[in-house]
C-alpha positions as MATLAB code, in Angstrom:
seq = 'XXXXXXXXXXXXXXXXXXXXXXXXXXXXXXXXXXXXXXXXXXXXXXXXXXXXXXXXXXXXXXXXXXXXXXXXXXXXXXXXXXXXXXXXXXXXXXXXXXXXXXXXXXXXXXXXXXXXXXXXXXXXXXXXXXXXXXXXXXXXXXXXXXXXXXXXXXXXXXXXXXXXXXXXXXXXXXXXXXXXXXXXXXXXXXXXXXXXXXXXXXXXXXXXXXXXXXXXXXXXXXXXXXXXXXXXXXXXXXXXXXXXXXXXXXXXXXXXXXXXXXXXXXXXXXXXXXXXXXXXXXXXX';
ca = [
     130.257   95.465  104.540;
     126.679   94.571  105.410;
     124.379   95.349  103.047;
     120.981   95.783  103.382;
     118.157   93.074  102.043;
     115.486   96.289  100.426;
     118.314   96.815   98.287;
     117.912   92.677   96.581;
     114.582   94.249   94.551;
     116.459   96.973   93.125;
     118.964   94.275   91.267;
     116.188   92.446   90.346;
     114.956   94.867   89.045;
     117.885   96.303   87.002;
     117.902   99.639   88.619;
     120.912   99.067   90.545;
     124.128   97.030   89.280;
     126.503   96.877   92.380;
     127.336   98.669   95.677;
     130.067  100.698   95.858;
     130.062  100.999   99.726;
     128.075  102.497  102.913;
     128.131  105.917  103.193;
     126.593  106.794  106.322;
     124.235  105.685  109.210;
     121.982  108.196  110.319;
     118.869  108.508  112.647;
     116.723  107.833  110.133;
     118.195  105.696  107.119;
     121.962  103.929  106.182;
     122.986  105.190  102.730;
     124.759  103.745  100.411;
     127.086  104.648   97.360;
     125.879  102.621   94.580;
     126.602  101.588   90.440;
     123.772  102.229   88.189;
     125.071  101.570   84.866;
     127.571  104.229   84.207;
     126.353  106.165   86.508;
     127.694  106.401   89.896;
     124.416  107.235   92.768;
     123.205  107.235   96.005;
     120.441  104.188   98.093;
     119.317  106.016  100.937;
     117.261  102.694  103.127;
     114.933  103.580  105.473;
     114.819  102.523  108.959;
     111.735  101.049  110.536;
     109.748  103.124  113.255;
     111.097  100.878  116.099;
     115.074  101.445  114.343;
     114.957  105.047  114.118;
     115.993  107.682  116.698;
     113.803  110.952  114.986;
     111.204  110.963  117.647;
     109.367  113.981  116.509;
     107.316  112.622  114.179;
     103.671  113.545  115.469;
     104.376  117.368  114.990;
     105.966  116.788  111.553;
     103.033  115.115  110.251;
     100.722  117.185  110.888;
      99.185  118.595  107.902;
      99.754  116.030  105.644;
      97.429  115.164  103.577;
      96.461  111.022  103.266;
      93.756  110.532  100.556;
      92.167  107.551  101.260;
      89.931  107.653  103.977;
      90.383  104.045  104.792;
      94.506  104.734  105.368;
      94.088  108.333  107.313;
      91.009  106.088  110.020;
      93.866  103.160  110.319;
      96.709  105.793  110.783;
      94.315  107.568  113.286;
      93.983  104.518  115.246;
      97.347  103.779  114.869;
      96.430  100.046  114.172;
      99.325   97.632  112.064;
      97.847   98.841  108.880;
      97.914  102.229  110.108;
     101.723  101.771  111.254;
     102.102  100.745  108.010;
     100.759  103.766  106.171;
     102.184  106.246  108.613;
     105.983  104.314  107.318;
     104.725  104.859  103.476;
     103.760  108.300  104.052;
     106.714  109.364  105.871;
     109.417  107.957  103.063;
     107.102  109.249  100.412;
     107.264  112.948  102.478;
     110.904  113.166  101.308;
     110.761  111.874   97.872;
     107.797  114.470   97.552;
     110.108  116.931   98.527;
     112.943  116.551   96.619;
     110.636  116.621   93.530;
     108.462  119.381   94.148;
     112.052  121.074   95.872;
     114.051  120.580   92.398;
     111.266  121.898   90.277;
     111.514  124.997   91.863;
     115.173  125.083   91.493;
     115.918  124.712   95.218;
     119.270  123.019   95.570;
     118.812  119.512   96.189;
     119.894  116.206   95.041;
     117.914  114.724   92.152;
     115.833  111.773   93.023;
     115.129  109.137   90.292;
     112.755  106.378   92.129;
     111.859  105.293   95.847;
     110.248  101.855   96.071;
     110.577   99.568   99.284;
     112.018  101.454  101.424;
     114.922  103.097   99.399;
     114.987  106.446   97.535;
     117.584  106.561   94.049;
     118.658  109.504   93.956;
     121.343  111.942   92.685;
     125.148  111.565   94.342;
     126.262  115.193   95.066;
     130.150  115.262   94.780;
     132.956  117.928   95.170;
     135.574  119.774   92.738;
     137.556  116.599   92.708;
     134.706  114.166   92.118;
     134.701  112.668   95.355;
     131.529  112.334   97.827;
     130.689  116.305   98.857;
     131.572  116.579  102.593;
     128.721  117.837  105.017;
     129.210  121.644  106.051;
     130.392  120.794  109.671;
     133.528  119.262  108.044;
     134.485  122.526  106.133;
     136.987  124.757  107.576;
     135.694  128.610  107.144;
     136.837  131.838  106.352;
     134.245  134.824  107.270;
     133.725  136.056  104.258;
     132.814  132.429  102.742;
     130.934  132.007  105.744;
     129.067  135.134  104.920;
     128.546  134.013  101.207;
     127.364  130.521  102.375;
     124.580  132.026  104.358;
     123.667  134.285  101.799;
     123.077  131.499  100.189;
     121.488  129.253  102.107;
     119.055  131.942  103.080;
     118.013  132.490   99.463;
     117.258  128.421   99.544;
     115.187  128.619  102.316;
     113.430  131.381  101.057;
     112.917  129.027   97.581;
     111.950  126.174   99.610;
     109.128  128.480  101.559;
     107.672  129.820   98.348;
     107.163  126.145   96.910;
     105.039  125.763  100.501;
     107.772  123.800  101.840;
     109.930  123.841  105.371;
     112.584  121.513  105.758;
     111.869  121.197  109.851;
     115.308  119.853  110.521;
     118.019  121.904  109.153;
     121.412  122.489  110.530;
     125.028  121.860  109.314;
     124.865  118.413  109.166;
     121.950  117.836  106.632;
     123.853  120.297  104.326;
     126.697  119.143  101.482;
     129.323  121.668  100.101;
     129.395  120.038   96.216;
     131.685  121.516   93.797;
     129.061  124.647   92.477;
     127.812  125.370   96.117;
     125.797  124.131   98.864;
     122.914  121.537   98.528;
     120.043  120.304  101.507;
     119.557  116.961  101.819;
     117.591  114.787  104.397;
     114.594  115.941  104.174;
     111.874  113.039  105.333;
     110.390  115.376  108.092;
     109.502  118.123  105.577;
     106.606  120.188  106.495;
     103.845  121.823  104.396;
     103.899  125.719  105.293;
     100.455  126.749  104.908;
      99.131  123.267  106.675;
     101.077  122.810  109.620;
     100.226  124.531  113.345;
     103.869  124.330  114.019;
     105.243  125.947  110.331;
     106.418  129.280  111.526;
     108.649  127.924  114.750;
     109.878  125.285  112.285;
     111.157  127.805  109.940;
     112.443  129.941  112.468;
     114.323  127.099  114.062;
     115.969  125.853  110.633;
     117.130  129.900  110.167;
     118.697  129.947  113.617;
     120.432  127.117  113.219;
     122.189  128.091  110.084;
     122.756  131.396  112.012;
     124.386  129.578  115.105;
     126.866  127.753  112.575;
     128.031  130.698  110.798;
     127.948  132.958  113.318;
     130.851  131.600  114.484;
     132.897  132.268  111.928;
     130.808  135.459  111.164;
     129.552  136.421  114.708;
     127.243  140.055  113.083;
     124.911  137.059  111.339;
     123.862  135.951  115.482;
     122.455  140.071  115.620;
     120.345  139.360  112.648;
     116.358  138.274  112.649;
     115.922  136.783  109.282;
     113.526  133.733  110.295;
     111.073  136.217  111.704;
     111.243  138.533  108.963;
     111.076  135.784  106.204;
     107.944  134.231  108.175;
     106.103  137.410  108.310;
     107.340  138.601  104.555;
     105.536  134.940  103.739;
     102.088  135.771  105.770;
     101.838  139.228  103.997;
     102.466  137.327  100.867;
     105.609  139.230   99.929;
     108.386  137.033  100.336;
     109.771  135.971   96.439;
     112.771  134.042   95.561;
     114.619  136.939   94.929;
     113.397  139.226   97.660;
     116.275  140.846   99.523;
     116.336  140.028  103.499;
     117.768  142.788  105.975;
     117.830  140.787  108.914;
     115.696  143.203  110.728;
     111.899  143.431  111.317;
     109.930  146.480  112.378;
     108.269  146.044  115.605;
     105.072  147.723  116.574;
     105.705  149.696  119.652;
     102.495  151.602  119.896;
     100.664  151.035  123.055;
      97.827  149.033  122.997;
      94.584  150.169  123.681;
      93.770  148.047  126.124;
      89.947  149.558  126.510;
      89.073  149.129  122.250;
      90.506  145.297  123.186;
      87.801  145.203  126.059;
      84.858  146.641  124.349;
      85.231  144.213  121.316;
      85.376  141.274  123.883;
      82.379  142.556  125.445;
      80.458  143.495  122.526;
      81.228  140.111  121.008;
      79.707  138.186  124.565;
      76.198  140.385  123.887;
      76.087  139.509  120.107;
      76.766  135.417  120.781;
      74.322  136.061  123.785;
      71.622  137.433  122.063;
      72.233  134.255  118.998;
      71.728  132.139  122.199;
      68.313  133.670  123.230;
      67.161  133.627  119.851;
      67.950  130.351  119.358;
      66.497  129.396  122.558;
      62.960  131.371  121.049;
      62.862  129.649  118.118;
      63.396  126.113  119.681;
      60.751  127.349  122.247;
      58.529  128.053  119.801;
      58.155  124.523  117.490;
];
């Protein structure tokens, strides 16, 4: 087994005792199984730009926040400083995540540390102990297929009230552990309220869980709970415990196309008339 070298600082520095063995290889990061003292955990290592495969990353940034003026020009300019910071920013996205996810008692695993280029964090297991399987390995009945969306939908719902989307959720970023489902992978995390792209992200991670169940479950593919959880979030209604219907009222009235007109047109006179005046004044120095 190869094993990667940004796992040699964690030794060194104690917060790792031995590797267990590799776990996966995805698009984005290897992970491994790992010993830390009697406790048994996960080392999820972070590929570099040029390794990874996730080549969405513009869109999923966008509305993140970078503090220091100095980083966000360099990032901007995409110089090596700037590739640098944009690599920093997108592992810390996750770890961010899971923090700010947990406290708000989404289901997710518990991260201890990330630090060059590896996030510690909690290893979810099953009933017997062993590493939880991902969803698309689970074999489903309909009615646990209903229950599973139930519940999943309720988790997306948590995640949107702590401002957060996941952006990339389907079956595969999704463990069964022992007392239920849990999200992982979550590196391309979006801020809600800060990102142009928020409400078709959240709609896509709802149809996705909608095309996996609905095939074991096929009345959850007649449902519309993305758009009625998005536009329960604008009116600022949606809660954590705010029952969905899967439905969403939509406004049939006809629209009165000549109101639309007159505001357009009464709009042109009032910016035309701030020209002229502004024209008057400058005139008039």
């Amino acid at each position: 087994m190869k094993i990667s070298k940004r796992l040699a600082p964690l030794f060194e520095e104690g917060l790792i005792d031995e590797v267990i063995g590799q776990l996966m290889s995805g698009k984005e990061a290897t992970v491994f199984v790992v010993r830390s003292g009697e406790s048994t955990r996960c080392a999820k290592v972070y590929k570099d730009a040029k390794q990874r495969s996730f080549r969405q990353a513009t869109s999923y940034r966008d509305g993140r926040k970078v503090k220091n003026s100095r980083q966000a020009r360099a990032m901007e300019k995409g110089t090596r400083y700037g590739r640098q910071m944009q690599e920093a920013s997108w592992q810390n996205a996750e770890v961010d995540a899971l923090f700010r996810l947990a406290n708000a008692g989404v289901r997710v695993p518990q991260p201890y540390i990330c630090t060059d280029g590896v996030l510690l964090m909690e290893l979810v297991v099953d009933e017997a102990g062993d590493v939880a399987p991902r969803l698309n390995d689970v074999d489903l009945t309909e009615a646990r297929a209903l229950e599973l969306h139930a519940l999943l939908l309720n988790q997306v719902v948590r995640m949107l009230c702590a401002g957060v989307i996941h952006g990339d959720l389907s079956e595969y970023n999704i463990l069964l552990a022992a007392d239920g489902p849990v999200i992982i992978d979550l590196p391309q995390a979006v801020d809600a309220a800060g990102n142009n792209e928020a409400a078709s992200m959240l709609k896509r991670d709802v149809d996705n869980l909608a095309a996996y169940f609905g095939r074991f479950a096929p009345q959850i593919l007649t449902a519309s709970y993305g758009a009625e959880i998005w536009a329960l979030f604008e009116a600022g209604l949606l809660h954590v415990d705010t029952e969905l219907t899967g439905r969403i009222e939509v406004d049939a009235r006809p629209v009165d196309l000549d109101g639309v007109l007159q505001e357009l047109e009464a709009t042109r006179l009032e910016e035309d008339a701030r020209v002229r005046r502004q024209r008057e004044l400058s005139a008039g120095r």
